[in-house]
DSSP file (Angstrom, degrees, kcal/mol; ACC not computed):
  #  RESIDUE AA STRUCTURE BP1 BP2  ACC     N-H-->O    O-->H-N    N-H-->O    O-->H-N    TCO  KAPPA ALPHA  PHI   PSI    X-CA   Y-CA   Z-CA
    1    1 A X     >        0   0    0      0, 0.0     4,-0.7     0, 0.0     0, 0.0   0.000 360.0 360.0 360.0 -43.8  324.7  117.6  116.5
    2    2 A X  H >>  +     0   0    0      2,-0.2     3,-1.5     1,-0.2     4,-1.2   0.912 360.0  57.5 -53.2 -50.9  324.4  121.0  114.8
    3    3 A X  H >> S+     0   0    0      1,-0.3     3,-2.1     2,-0.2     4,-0.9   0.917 106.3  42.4 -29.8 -79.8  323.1  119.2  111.9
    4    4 A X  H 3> S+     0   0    0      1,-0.3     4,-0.7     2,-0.3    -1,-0.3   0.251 108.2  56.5 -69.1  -8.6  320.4  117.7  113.5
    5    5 A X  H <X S+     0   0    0     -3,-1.5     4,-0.8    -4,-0.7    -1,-0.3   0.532 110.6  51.6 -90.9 -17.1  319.3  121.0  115.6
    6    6 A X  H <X S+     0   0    0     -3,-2.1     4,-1.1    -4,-1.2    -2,-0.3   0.678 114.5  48.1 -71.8 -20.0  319.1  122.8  111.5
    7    7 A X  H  < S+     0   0    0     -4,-0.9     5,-0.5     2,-0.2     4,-0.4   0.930 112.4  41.2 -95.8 -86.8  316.9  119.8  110.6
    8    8 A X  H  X S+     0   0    0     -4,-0.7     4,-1.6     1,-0.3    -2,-0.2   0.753 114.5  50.0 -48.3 -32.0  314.7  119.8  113.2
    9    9 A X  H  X S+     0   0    0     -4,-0.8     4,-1.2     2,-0.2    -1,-0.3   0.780 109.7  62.3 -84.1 -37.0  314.5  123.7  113.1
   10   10 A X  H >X S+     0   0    0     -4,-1.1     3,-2.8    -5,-0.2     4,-1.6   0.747 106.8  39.5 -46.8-112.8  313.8  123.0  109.4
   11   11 A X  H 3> S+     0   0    0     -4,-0.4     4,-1.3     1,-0.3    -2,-0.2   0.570 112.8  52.9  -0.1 -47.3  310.9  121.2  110.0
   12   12 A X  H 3X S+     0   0    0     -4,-1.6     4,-2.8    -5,-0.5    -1,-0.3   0.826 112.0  40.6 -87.4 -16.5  309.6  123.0  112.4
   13   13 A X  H << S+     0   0    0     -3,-2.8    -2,-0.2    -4,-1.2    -1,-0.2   0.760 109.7  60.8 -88.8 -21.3  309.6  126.4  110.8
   14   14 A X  H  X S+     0   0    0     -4,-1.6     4,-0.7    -5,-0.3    -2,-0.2   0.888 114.5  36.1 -77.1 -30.0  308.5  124.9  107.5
   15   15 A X  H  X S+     0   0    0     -4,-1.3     4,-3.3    -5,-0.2    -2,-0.2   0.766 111.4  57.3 -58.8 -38.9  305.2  123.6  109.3
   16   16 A X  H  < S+     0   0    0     -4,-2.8    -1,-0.2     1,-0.2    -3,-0.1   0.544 107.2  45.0 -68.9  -2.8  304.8  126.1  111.3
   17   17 A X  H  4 S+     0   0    0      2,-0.1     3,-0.2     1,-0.1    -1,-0.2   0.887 122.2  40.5-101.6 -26.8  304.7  128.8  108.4
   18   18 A X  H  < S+     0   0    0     -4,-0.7     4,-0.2     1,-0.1    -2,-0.2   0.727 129.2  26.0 -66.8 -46.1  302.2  126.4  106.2
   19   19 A X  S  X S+     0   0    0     -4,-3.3     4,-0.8     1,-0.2     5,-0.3  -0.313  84.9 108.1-135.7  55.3  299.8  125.1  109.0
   20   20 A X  H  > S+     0   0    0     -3,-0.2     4,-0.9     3,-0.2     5,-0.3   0.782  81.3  52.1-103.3 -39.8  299.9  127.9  111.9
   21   21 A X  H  > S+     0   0    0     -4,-0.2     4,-4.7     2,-0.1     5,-0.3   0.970 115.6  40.4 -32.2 -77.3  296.4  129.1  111.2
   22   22 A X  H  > S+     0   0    0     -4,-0.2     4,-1.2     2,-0.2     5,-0.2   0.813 115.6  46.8 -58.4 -44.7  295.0  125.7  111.4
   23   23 A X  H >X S+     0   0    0     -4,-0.8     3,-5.0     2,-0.2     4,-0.8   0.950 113.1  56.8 -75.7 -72.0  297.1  124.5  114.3
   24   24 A X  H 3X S+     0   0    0     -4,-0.9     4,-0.8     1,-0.3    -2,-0.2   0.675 106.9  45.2 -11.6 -56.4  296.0  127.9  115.9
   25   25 A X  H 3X S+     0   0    0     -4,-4.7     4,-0.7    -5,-0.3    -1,-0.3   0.570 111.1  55.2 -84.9   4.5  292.5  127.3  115.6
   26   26 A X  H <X S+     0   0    0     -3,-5.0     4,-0.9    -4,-1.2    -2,-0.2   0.799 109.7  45.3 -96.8 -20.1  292.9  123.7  116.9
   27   27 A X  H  X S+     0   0    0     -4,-0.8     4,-1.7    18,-0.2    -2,-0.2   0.514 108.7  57.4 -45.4 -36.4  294.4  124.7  119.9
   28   28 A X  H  X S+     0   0    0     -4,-0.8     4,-1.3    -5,-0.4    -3,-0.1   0.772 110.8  47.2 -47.5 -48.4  291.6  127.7  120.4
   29   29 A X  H  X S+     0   0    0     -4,-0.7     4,-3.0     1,-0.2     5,-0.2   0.870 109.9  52.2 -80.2 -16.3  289.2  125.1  120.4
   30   30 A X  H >X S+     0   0    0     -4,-0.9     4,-3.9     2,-0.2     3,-0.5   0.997 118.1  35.9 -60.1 -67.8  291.1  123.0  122.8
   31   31 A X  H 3X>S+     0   0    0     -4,-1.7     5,-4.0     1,-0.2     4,-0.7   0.866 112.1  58.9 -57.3 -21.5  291.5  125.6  125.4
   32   32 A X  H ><5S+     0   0    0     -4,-1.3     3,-0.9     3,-0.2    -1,-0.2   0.939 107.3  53.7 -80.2 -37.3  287.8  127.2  124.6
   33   33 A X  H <<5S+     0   0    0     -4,-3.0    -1,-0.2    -3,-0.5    -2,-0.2   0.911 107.6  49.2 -24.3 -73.3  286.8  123.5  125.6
   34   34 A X  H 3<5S-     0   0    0     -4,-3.9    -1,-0.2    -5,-0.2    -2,-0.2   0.740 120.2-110.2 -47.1 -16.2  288.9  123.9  129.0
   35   35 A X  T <<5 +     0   0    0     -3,-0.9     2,-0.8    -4,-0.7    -3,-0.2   0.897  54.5 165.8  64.6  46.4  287.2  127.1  129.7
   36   36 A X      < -     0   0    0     -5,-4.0     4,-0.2     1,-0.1     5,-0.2  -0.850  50.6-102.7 -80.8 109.6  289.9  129.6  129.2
   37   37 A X    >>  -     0   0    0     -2,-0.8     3,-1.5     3,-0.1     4,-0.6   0.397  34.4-103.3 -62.3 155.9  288.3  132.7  129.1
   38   38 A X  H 3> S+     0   0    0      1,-0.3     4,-0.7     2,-0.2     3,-0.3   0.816 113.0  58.0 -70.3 -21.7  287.8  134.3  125.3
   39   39 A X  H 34 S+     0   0    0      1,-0.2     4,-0.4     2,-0.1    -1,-0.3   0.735 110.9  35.4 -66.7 -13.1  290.4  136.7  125.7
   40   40 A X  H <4 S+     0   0    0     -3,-1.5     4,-0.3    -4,-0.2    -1,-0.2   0.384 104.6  65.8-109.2   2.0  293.1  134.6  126.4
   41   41 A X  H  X S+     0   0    0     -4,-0.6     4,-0.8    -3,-0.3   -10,-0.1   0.632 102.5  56.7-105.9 -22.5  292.3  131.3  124.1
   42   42 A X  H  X S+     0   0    0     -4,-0.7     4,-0.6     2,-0.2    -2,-0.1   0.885 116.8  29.2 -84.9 -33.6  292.8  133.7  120.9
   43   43 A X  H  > S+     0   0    0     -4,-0.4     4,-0.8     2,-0.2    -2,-0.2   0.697 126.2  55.7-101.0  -9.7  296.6  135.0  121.8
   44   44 A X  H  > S+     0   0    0     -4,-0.3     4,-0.6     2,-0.2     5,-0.2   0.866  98.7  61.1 -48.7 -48.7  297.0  131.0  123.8
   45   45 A X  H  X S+     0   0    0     -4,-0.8     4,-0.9     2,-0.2   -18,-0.2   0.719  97.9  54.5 -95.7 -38.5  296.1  129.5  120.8
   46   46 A X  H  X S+     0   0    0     -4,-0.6     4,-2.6     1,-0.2    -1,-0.2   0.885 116.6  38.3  28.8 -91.6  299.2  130.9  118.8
   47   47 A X  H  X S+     0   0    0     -4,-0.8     4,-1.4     1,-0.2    -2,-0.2   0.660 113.9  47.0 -87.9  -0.7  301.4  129.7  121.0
   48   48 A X  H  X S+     0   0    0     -4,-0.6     4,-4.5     2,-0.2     5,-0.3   0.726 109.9  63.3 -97.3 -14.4  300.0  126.1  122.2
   49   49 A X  H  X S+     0   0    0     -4,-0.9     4,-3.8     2,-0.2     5,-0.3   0.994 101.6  45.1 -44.2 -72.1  299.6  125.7  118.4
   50   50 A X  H  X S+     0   0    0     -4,-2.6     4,-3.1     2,-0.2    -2,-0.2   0.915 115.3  52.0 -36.5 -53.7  303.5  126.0  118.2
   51   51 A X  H  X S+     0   0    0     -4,-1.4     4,-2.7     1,-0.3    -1,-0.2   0.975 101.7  55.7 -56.9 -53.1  303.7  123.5  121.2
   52   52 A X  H  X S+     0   0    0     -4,-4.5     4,-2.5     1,-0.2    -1,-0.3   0.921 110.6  45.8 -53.4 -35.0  301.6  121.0  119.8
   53   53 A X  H  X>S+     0   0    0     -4,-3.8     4,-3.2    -5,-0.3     5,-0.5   0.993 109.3  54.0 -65.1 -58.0  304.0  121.0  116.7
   54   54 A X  H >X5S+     0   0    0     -4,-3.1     4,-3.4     2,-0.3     3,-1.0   0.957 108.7  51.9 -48.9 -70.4  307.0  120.9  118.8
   55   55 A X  H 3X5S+     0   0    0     -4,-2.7     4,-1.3     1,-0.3    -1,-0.2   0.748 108.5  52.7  24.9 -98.4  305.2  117.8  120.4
   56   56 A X  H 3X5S+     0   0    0     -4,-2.5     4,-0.8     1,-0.2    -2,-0.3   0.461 110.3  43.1 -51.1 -28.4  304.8  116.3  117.2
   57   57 A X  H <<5S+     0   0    0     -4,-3.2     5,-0.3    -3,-1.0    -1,-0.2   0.890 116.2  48.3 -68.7 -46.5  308.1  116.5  116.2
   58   58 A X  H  X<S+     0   0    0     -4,-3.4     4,-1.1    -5,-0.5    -2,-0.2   0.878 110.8  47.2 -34.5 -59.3  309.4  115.4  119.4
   59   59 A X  H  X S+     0   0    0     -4,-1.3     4,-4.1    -5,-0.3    -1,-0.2   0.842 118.5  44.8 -78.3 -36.0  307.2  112.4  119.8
   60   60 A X  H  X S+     0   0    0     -4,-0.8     4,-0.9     1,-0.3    -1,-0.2   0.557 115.9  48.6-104.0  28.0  308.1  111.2  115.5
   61   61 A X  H  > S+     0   0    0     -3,-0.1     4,-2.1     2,-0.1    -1,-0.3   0.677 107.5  47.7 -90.4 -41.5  311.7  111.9  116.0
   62   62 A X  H  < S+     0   0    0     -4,-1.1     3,-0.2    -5,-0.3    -2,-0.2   0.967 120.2  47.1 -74.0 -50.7  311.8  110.0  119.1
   63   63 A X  H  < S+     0   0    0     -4,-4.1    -1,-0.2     1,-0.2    -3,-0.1   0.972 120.7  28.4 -45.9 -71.7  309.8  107.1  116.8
   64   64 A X  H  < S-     0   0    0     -4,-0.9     2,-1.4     2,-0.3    -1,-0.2   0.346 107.7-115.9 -91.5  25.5  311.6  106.9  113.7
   65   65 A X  S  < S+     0   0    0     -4,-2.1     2,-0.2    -3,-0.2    -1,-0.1  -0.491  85.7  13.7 127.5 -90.4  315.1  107.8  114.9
   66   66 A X  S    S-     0   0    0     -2,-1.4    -2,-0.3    -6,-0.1     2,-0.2  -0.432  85.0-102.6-127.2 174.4  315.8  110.6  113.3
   67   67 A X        -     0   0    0     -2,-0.2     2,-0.2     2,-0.1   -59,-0.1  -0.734  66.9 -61.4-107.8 176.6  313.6  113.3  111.3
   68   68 A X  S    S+     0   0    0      1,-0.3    11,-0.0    -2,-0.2     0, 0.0  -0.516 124.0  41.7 -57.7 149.5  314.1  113.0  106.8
   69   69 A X        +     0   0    0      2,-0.2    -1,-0.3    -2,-0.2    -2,-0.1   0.443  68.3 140.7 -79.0 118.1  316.6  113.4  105.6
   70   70 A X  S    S+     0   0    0      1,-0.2     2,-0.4    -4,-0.1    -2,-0.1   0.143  71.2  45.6-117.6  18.5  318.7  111.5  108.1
   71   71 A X  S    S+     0   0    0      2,-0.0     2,-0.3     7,-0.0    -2,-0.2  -0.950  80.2  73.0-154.8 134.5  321.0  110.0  105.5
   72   72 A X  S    S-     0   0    0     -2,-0.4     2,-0.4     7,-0.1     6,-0.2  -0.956  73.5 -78.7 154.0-150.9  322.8  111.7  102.4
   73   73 A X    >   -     0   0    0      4,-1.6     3,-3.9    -2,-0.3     4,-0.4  -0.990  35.9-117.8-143.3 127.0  325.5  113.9  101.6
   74   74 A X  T 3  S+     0   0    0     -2,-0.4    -1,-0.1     1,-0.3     4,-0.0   0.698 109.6  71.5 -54.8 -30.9  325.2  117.9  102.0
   75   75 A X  T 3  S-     0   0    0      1,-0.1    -1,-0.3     2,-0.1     3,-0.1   0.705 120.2-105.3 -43.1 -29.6  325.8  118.0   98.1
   76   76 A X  S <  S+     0   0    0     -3,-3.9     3,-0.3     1,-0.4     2,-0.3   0.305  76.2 139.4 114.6   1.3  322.6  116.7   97.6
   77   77 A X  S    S+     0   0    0     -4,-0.4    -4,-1.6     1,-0.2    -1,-0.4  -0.691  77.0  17.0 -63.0 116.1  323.4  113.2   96.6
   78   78 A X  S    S+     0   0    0     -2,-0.3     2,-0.5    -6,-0.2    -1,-0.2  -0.219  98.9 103.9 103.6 -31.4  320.7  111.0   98.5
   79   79 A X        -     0   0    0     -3,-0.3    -1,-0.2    -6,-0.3     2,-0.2  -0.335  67.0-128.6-100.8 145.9  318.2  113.4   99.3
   80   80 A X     >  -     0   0    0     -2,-0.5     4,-2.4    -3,-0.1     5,-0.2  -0.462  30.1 -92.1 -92.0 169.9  315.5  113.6   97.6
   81   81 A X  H  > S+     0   0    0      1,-0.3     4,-2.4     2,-0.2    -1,-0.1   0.801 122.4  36.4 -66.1 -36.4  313.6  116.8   95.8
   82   82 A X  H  > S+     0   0    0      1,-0.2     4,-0.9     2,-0.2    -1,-0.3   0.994 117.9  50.7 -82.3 -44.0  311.2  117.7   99.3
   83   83 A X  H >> S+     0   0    0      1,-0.2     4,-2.6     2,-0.2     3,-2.1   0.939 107.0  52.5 -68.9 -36.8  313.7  116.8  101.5
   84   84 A X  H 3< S+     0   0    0     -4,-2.4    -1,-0.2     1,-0.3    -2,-0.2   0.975 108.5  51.9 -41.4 -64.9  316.0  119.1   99.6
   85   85 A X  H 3< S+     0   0    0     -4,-2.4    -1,-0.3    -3,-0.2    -2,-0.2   0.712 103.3  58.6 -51.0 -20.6  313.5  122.0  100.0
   86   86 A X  H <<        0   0    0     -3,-2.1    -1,-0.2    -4,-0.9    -2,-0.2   0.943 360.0 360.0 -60.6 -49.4  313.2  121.5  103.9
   87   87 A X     <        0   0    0     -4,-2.6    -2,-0.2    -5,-0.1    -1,-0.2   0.483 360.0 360.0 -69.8 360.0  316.6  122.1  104.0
């Protein structure tokens, strides 16, 4: 179980440090859409950013199973060179 909450907290911290602009401003435009007033859609947008990822992880764990690498040996035997780097 521990495993699979480091994985997943891999993953999510490795997207979120790469694509948090970008989810930030899709999430801005989402709320600016709703009508959330402009002060609040810029420090919103941050954190619904984050949600939407969490989501997405949620929803393609729940798909395939498990997230990559879900098989190998902690030595490094089976995983391959980006999964290695997630972890």
């Amino acid at each position: 179980m521990k495993a699979k909450v480091n994985l997943f907290v891999a993953w999510f911290m490795s997207l979120q440090i790469f694509f948090s602009a970008v989810m930030a401003q899709i999430s801005t435009a989402i709320l600016g859409t709703l009508g959330v007033p402009a002060l609040l859609d810029k420090k919103l947008g941050w954190l619904m950013g984050a949600l939407i990822l969490l989501l997405v992880l949620f929803f393609l764990r729940k798909v395939m199973g498990e997230l990559p690498p879900g098989t190998g040996t902690p030595g490094g035997k089976g995983y391959k060179l980006g999964h290695g780097l997630v972890l």
